[in-house]
N, C-alpha and C positions, 0 to 999 in steps of 0.2 A: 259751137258744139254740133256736132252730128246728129241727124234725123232719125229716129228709127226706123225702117221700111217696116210693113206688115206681119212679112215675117220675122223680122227681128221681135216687134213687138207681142207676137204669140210665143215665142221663144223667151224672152222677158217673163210673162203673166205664167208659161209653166214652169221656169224656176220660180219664181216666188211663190208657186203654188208649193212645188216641194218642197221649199225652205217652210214654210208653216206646216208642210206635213213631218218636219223632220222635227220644228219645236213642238209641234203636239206631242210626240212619240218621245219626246226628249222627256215633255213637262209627267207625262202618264208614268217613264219608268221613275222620273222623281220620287214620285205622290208612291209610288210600290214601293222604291226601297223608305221611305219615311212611314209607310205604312208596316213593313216589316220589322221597323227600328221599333213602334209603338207597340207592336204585338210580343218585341222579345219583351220588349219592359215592361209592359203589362203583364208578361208569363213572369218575369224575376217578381216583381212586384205581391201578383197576386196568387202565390204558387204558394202559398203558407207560408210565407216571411216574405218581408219589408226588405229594402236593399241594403238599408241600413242593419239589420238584423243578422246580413248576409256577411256582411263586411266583417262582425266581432263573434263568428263562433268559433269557437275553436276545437281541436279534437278534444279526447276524453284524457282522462290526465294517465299516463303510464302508469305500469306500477314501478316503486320505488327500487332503486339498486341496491343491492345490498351485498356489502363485502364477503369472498370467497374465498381465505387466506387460503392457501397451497402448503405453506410450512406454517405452522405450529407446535408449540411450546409440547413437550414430552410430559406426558399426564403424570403427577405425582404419586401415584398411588399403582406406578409401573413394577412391576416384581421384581425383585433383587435374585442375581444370577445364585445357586447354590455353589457354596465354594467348594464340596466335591465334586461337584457337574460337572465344575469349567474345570477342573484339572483333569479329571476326565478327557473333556472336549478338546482341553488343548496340548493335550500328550503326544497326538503323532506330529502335529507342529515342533513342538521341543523337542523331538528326536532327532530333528535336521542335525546332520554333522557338522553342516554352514554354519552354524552358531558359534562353533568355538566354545571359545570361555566364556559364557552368558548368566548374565544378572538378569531379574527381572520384578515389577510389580505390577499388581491391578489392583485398582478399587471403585470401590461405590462413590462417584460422585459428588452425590448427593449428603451424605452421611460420612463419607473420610475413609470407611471402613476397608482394610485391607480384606480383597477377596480371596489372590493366591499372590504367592512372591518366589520367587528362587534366590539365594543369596543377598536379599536386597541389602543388604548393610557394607557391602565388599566396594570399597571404591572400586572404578573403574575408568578407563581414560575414555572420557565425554564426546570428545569430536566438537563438535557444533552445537551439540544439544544443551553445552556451557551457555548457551547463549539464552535459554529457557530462566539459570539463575541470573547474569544480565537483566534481561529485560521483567522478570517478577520484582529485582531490587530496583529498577529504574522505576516503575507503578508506583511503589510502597514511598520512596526516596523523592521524589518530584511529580510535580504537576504538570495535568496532560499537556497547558498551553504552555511548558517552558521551554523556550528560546533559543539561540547562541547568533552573539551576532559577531561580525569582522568591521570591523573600525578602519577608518584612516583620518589619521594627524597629521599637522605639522610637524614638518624633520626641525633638528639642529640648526641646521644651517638654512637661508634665502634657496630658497627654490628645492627645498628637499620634503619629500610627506615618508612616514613609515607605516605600515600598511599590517596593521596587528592580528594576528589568527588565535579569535576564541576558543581553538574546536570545532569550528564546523565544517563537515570534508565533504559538503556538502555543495560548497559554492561551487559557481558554473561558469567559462567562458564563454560556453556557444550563445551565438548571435541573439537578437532578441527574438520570438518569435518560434524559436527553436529549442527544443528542449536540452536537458542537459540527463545524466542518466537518473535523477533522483527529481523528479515533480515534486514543484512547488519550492525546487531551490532558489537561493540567491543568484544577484547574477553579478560579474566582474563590472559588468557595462552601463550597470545602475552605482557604481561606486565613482565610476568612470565620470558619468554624468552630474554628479554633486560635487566633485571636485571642478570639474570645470564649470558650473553654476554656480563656485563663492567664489570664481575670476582668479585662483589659487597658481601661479606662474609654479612649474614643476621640471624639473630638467634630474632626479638623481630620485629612488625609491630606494626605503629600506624594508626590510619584511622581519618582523619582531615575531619570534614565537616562543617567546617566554611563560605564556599561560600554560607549558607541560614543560614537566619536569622528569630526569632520568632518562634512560636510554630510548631509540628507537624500535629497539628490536629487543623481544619477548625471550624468556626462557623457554627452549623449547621451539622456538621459531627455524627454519632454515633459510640461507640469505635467497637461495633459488626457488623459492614461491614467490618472490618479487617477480621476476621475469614470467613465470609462471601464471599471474593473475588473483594471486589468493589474499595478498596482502601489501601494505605500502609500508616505509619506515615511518610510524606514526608520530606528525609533527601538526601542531593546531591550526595550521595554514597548509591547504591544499585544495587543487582541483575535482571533483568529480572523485571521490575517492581515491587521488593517484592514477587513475588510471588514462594510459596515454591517448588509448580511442575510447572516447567519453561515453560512449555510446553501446559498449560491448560490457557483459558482465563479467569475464573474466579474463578481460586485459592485461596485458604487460602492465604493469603499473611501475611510478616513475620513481627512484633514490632520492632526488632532488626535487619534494614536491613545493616546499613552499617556496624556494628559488623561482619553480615556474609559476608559480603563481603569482609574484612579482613581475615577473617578464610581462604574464598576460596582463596582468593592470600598464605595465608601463608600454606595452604596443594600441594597449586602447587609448592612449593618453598621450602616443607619438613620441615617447621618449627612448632612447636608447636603450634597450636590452642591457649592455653592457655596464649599465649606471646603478643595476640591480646590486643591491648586496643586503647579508645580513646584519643582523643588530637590533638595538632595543630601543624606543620610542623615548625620549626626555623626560623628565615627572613634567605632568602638569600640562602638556603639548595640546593646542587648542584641538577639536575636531574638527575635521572636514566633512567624513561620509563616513556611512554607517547604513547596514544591510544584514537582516535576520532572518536563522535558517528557518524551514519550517515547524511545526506544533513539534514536541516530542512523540505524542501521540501517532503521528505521519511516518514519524525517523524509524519509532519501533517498529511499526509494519514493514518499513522497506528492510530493516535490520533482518526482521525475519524469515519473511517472501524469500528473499534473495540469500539469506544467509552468511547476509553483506558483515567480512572482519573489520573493516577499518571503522565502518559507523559504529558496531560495535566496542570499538576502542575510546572511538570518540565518546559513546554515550556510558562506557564504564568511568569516564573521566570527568564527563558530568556528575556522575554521582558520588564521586571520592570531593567532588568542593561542594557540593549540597550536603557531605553528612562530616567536612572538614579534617579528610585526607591528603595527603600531597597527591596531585594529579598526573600520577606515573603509575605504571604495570604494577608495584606496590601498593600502591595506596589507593588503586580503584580496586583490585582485588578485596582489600580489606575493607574497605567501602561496602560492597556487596555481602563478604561475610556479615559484615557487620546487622545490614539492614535484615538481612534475611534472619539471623536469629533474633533483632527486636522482635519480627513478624513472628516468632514463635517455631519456625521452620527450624528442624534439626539437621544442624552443619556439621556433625561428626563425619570425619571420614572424608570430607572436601576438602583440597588444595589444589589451588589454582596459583596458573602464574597470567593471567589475560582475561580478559573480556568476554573474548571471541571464538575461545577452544578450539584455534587453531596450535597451540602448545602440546607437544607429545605425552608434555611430562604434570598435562592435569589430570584429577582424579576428583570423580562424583559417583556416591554411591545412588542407585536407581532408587531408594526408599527418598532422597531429598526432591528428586525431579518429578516423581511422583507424585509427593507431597506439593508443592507448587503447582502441579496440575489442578489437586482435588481444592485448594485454597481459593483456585481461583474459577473453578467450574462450581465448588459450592456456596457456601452463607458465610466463609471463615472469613473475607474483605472484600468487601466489592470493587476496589480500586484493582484487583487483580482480574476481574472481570471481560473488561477489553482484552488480554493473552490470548482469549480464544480464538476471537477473529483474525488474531495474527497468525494462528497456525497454516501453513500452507491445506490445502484441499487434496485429497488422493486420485488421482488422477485428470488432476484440471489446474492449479498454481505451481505458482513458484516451485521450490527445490521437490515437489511430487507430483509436477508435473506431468512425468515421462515413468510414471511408477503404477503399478496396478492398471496399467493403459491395456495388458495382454495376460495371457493366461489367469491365473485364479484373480479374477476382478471384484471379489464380491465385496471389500471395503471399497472399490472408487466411490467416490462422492460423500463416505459415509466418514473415513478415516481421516480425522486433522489433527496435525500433528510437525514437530521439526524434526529434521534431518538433522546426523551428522555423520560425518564422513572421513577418516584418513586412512592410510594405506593400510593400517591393521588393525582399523576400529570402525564399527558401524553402530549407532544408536538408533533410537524411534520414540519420540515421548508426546503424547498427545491425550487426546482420545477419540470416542468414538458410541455410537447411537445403537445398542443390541435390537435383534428384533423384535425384543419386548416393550421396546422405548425406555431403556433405560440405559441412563448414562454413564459410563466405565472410563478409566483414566490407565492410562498405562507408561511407565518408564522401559523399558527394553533395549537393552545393551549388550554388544558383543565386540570382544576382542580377540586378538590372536588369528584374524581369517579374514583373506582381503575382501571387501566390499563386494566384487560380483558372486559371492555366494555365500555372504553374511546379509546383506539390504533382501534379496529375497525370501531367505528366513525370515526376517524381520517382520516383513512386508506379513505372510502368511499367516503369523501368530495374530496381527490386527485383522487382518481378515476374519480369523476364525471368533475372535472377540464381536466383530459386526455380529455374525451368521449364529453364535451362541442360543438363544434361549435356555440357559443352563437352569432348569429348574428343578 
C-alpha cells in the first residue's frame, strides 16, 4: 500500500473533518423533522380530541329527502263543467264546416254523467276508433298475462316438422340481438334452436294455420291496402305483421304470410325453401319447439300506439276462443258484441264486420265509445283501467304524434285519446284533464269530409275541452 505524504494526509484529516461536519448537520436536520412529526402529533393529539376521536366523527346528519311528485292524482272534489257553459264554449269549434256529418259526446268521468252530445245514438263509420271496442272487450274477455304461442311438431313423414300458427303475428325473424317491429316478440331463431337441440333430422316443413277459421279478407276491406301497408290477409302464422320491411310501420305487407314464415324457419334450419308447403299437423304429433307472444297486456298498447290492424285481428280472434266463438271476422266480431253487453255497455246501433275498423262498412254510434271511455276512467271496472295508458298522447306518441305539434296546441300533452282514419271518416275518442282538474271523456266523430279538414276540427273541439272551465 501507498504512503501518505503530509500533504496527503492534511487532505485525509480535512475530509474526514467534513464528513462528520456533514453527519452532524445530517443527525440535527433528523432530530428537527422528528421534532416537527412530535409537535404535529402533539397538536392532533392535544387540540381537543384524541386521534382516535378524530378518526370516528362524522358530519351532522342531513335532512331527510323527501318525495316531490310533479304529477298528481286530480283532486276529487274538482268542479263539474256546467252543461250550458261548455255548449257554450264549444260552439264556434262545432261550427267548423270540416266536421261534416258529425256525432258527438262528453262526460264526467268520474260519475258517467253525460255533459253535452250531438246525435250521439246515430251510428257512424268508426275508422279505427273500432279498436277502443277491441281492446275494452279484450280487458273484460282475458287476462293481462295471456299468451299465444307457435308450436313445432313432428310431420307425417321421417324428416318432416309442421310448424302451427296460434295467432301471433307477432313472431320475428330478425337476427338475435335485433329487434323485430313489436318488443318483446318471439323469435323464429329460438324455434330454430330447440329443434335442433332434440337432434330432430328435418329436410321438408309444413305450416298448419288451422287455428282461424273463414276468409282472409274482411267485409269492407280493399285488396290494395295490402300493398298499401294497412293490412295483411289474416292467417295465424305470420311474420312481423306481414309486413315485408319488419321494421317500417306501414309496409307493403306480404299475401303469402304464413308460407313465408315457413321459408324463414326453414333458411334458419338449412332446408330448402322449396320443401315449404301447406297443411295440417297429424293428431297427436310429438312437440319439438314452442315460443310465446308477449303479455296481452304489451299487444294492447302496441295495438293502440300504433293503430296496428292485424294485431288487432289477431287479438279480436283471441277473444272469440276465450268467450267460445269460431275464430273468424264473424265470430270475433260477435265475441266483442258479446262481451261488451255482459259489461253492461249499450251496443245498439253497432255493426261491425272486423276488429280493426279498417271496414268501410262498420258503424258505432259515439254514446258506445264514450261509454267505454267513462267505464274505464271511472269506478264501473277496473280491469278497464289500463285503456288509458294506451291512448296515444297529443302531441308526443304514436298515431298523435305529429297532431297539436302547431297552431292551436293548447290540448298537446293534456289530450289522450285514439285515432281513426279513412278516406271519409275521421274520429277522436279519448279524454282529457280541464283546467279545473277535471276529467272529461269524449267520443267525436265525423264523416262525409276527408281527414285534412275533419282530424283538425276534431283536434280543436278537444283542445277547447282542455282550455274549458265551463262553470
Amino acid at each position: 500500500m501507498a504512503k501518505l505524504g503530509s500533504k496527503d494526509r492534511k487532505l485525509g484529516s480535512l475530509a474526514a473533518r467534513r464528513r462528520k461536519r456533514v453527519r452532524l448537520l445530517l443527525s440535527a436536520g433528523l432530530v428537527l423533522v422528528v421534532g416537527a412529526g412530535a409537535a404535529v402529533f402533539a397538536g392532533q393529539r392535544f387540540n381537543g380530541e384524541s386521534s382516535a376521536d378524530a378518526a370516528t366523527t362524522t358530519m351532522p346528519e342531513p335532512p331527510p329527502i323527501l318525495p316531490d311528485p310533479k304529477v298528481a292524482p286530480v283532486p276529487a272534489d274538482a268542479p263539474v263543467p256546467n252543461p250550458a257553459a261548455l255548449a257554450a264554449v264549444l260552439g264556434p269549434a262545432l261550427a267548423d264546416p270540416g266536421l261534416g256529418n258529425f256525432t258527438g259526446a262528453v262526460s264526467d268521468a268520474a260519475t258517467g254523467t253525460v255533459l253535452w252530445s250531438q246525435r250521439p245514438e246515430v251510428p257512424m263509420t268508426p275508422a279505427s276508433t273500432t279498436k277502443i271496442a277491441t281492446a275494452t272487450a279484450a280487458l273484460l274477455a282475458l287476462p293481462p298475462e295471456h299468451r299465444v304461442a307457435t308450436r313445432v311438431v313432428q310431420g307425417a313423414v321421417p324428416g318432416q316438422i309442421v310448424l302451427i300458427g296460434g295467432g301471433d303475428p307477432t313472431l320475428t325473424a330478425q337476427p338475435a340481438g335485433q329487434s323485430g317491429f313489436y318488443p318483446g316478440a318471439p323469435r323464429v331463431e329460438d324455434l330454430a334452436a330447440q329443434i335442433r337441440g332434440a337432434g330432430t333430422p328435418v329436410d321438408s316443413i309444413v305450416v298448419d294455420t288451422s287455428a282461424y277459421a273463414g276468409p282472409t279478407m274482411a267485409q269492407g276491406w280493399f285488396p290494395a291496402d295490402i300493398g298499401a301497408g294497412y293490412i295483411a290477409p289474416i292467417e295465424s302464422l305470420m311474420l312481423d305483421g306481414g309486413r315485408l320491411n319488419p321494421l317500417e310501420d306501414e309496409s307493403p305487407r306480404t299475401a303469402t304470410a304464413s308460407l313465408d314464415t315457413g321459408r324463414a324457419l326453414a333458411a334458419a334450419l338449412g332446408v330448402d325453401p322449396a320443401k315449404v308447403t301447406p297443411g295440417v299437423a297429424p293428431p297427436g304429433a310429438a312437440p319439438l319447439a314452442s315460443v310465446e307472444s308477449a303479455a296481452l297486456r304489451d299487444r294492447l298498447g302496441q295495438m293502440m300506439g300504433h293503430s296496428d290492424n292485424v294485431l288487432a285481428e289477431a287479438i279480436g280472434r283471441e277473444i272469440a276462443i276465450a268467450v267460445g266463438t269460431e275464430p273468424s271476422f264473424g265470430g270475433a266480431v260477435t265475441a266483442i258484441g258479446q262481451t261488451l253487453s255482459s259489461a253492461g255497455i249499450d251496443t245498439n246501433g253497432m255493426t261491425l264486420h272486423d276488429a280493426s275498423g279498417l271496414s268501410v262498412d262498420n258503424r258505432i254510434p259515439a254514446r258506445l265509445l264514450d261509454q267505454a271511455l267513462t267505464d274505464a276512467a271511472g269506478d264501473a271496472d277496473p280491469r278497464l283501467r289500463p285503456m288509458l295508458d294506451y291512448l296515444p298522447v297529443a302531441g308526443a306518441t304514436g298515431t298523435l304524434s305529429e297532431r297539436y305539434a302547431s297552431g292551436d296546441r293548447r290540448g298537446a300533452g293534456w289530450v289522450r285519446a285514439k285515432t281513426g282514419t279513412l278516406s271519409n271518416a275521421s274520429a277522436l275518442v279519448g279524454y282529457v284533464t280541464d283546467v279545473d282538474n277535471r276529467v272529461l271523456t269524449f267520443a267525436l266523430m265525423s264523416n262525409d269530409r276527408p281527414p285534412e279538414v275533419s282530424r283538425p276540427a276534431l283536434d280543436a273541439i278537444a283542445s277547447t275541452l282542455r282550455s274549458c272551465g265551463c262553470l
